[in-house]
C-alpha positions as CSV (number, residue, x, y, z in Angstrom):
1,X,8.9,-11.4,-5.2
2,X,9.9,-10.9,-1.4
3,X,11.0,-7.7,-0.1
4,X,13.5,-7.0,2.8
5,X,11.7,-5.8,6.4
6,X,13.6,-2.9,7.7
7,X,12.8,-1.3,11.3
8,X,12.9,2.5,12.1
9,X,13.7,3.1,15.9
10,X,10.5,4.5,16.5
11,X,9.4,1.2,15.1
12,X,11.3,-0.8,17.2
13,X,10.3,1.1,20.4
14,X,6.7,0.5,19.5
15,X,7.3,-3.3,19.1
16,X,9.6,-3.1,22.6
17,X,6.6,-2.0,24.1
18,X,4.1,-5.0,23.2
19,X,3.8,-7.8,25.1
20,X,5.3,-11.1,23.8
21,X,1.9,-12.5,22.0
22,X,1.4,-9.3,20.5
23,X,4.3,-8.7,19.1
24,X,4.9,-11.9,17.8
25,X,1.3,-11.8,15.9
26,X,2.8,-8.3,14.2
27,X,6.0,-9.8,12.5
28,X,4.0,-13.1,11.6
29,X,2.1,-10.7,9.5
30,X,4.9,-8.6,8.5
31,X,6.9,-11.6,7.4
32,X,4.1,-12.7,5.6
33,X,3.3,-9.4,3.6
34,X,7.1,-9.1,2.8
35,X,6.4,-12.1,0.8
36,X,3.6,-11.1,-0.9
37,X,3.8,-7.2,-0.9
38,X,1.3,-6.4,-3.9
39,X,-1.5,-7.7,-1.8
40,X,-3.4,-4.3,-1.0
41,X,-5.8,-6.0,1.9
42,X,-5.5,-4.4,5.0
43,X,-2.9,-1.1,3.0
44,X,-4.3,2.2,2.8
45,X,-2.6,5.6,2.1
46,X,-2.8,7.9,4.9
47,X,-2.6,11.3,3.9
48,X,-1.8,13.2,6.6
49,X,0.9,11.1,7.3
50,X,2.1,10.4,3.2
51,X,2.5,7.2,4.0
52,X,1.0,3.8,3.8
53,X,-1.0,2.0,6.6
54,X,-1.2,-2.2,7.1
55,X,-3.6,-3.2,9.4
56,X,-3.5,-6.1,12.0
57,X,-6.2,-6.5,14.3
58,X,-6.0,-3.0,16.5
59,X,-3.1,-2.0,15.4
60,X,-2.0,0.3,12.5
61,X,1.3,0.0,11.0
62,X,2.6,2.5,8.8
63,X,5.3,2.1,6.2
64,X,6.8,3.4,3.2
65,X,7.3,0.4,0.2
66,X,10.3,1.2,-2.0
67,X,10.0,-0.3,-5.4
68,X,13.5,0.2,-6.5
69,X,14.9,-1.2,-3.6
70,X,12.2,-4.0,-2.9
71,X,12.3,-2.6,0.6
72,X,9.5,-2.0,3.0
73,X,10.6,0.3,5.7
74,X,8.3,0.3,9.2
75,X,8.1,4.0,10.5
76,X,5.6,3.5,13.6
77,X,3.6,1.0,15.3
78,X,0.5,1.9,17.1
79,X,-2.7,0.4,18.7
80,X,-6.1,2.0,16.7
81,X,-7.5,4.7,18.9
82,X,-3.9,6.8,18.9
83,X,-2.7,5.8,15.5
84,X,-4.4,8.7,13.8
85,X,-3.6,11.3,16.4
86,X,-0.8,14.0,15.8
């Protein structure tokens, strides 16, 4: 079962932001959990934000996963220390 990556622009800033090593480690893994999406390593739900988390090294990536839809939609893309900040 594969499911479909989709960016949100505050998503896509985030990645903008990265330099090219970086960013090319995070969609590696991306691609890689769209492929196997049931795998709950490295997912948490965040409360505060009702949504879920993947981790990759520092950074926290937060998504929703649509079932229905086999869709995983990327909301935000931040490095540990600010990723829990409001």
């Amino acid at each position: 079962m594969s499911y479909t990556l989709k960016f949100e622009e505050q998503a896509k800033k985030d990645l903008d932001g990265l330099n090219h090593v970086k960013r090319k480690r995070i969609i590696e893994k991306l691609e890689w959990f769209s492929q196997h999406p049931d795998r709950s390593r490295n997912v948490k739900y965040i409360e505060k934000y009702n949504c879920l988390r993947y981790r990759v090294g520092n950074f926290r990536i937060f998504f929703e996963k649509e079932k229905k839809d086999e869709e995983i939609k990327i909301l935000k893309i931040e490095k540990r220390p600010k990723a829990y900040r409001k």
